[in-house]
N, C-alpha and C positions, 0 to 999 in steps of 0.2 A: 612471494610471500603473501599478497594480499589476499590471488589469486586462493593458495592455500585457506587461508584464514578466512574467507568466503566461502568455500566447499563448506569448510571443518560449521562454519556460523550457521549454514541453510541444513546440514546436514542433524546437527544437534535442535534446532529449533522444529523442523521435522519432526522429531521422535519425541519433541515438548509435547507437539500438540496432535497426536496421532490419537493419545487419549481422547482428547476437547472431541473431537471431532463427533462422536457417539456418545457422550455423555449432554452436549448441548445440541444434537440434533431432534432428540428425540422433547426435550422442553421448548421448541423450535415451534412444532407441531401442536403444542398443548396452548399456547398463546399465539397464537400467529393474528388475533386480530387484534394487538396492542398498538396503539401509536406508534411506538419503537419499530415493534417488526413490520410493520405498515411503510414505515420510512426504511426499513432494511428491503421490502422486496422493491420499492418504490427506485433507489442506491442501485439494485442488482442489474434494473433494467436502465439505467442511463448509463452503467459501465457494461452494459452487452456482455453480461456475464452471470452465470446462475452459480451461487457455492453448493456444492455437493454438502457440504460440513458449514449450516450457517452456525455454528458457535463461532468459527473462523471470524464473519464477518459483525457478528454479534464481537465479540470481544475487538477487532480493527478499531471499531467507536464506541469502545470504553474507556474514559482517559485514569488514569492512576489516581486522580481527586476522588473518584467514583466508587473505585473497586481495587481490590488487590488482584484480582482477575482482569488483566489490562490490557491496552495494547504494544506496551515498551518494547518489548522484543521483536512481535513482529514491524512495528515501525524501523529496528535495528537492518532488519533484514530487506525491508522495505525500499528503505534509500541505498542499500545494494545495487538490488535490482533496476533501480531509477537510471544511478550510476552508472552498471553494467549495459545495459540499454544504452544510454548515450553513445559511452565510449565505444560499444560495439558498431553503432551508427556510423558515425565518427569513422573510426578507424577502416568500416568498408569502405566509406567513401573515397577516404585519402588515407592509405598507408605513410605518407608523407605529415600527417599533422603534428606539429611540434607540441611535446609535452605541457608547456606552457599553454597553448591555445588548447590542447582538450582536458586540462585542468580547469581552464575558466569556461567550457562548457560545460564539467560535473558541478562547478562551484552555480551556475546560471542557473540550473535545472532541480540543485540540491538544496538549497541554502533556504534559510526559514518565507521569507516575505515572498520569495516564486512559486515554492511549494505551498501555499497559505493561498496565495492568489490562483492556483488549479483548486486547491481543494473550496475553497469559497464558491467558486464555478460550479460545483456539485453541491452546494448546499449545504458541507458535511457541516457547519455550525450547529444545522439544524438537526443534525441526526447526532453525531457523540452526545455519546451521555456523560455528562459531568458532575461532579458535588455543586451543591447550589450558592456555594459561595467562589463559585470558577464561572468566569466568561468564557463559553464556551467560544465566541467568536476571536479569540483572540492569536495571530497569530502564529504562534506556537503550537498551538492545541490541535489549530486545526490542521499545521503540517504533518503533526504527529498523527495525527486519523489520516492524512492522504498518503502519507506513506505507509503507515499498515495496511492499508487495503491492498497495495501490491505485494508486503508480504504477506498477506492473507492468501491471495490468489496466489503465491508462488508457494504456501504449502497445499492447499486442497488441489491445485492441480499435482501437485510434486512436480514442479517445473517451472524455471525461470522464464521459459520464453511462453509461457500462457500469460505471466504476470507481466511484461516488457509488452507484448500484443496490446493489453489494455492499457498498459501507461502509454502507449503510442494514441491511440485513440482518446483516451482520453486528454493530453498535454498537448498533443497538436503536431505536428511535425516544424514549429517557428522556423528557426534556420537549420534545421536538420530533414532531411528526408525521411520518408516513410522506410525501415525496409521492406519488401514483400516476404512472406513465409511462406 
């Protein structure tokens, strides 16, 4: 059922932002020497990753105080991917791991203050854009910007395991292994 309801989630958020894609690329181009996008090409290269479609990652570090044009969704899809990665991990390594132990590795790797402290690691404090009466440093905020960027990356590529490649690189391999691809 998850499994389903994961396709069904990446599949409609897909076809959310297939518009975005060419409607913020092209205003992309027109300001590319703002602060913001200064700090989004700055983003691109510490995640070893260039967006095809940067409205994708112009919108990842947009928080909902900001804009109605946000990141909520793809952060939805975001901690999927986070998710999906692990457990994929995981489960090559030991077909044997007990529910319970790779529950509490999605919970390690998902949960606000772990994901807050990767995205801290990238500075995104400093790149979302928020309303000015939002801290943008505040833990919440900025797990909600670490996990949009892998949903970001897992629509402009259309593929989860472009977006998993970069959450491995970037989160570390801690007590999990790298896979190879």
């Amino acid at each position: 059922m998850h499994v389903v309801l994961f396709f069904v989630t990446t599949i409609s958020i897909s076809s959310l932002f297939q518009g975005v894609s060419a409607d913020y690329g092209d205003r992309a181009s027109k300001s590319s020497s703002s602060p913001f996008e200064i700090a989004l090409e700055n983003l691109q290269k510490q995640l070893d990753y260039k967006f095809q479609s940067g409205g994708l990652l112009r919108r990842a570090m947009t928080h909902p105080s900001f804009s109605g044009e946000n990141n909520k969704a793809l952060s939805i899809l975001g901690i999927r991917v986070m998710e999906t990665s692990v457990a994929l991990s995981s489960l090559s390594r030991n077909t044997e791991i007990s529910a319970k132990e790779l529950n509490r590795l999605l919970i390690d790797v998902s949960e606000e203050n772990a994901c807050a402290a990767d995205g801290l690691r990238l500075g995104l404090q400093n790149v979302v854009r928020v309303s000015s009466k939002t801290n943008a440093s505040m833990p919440l905020i900025v797990c909600g910007a670490f996990r949009a960027v892998f949903g970001a990356i897992a629509v402009d590529a259309t593929t989860v395991d472009a977006a998993s490649k970069v959450f491995w690189i970037v989160h570390g391999d801690g007590d999990l292994p790298l896979l190879s691809s």
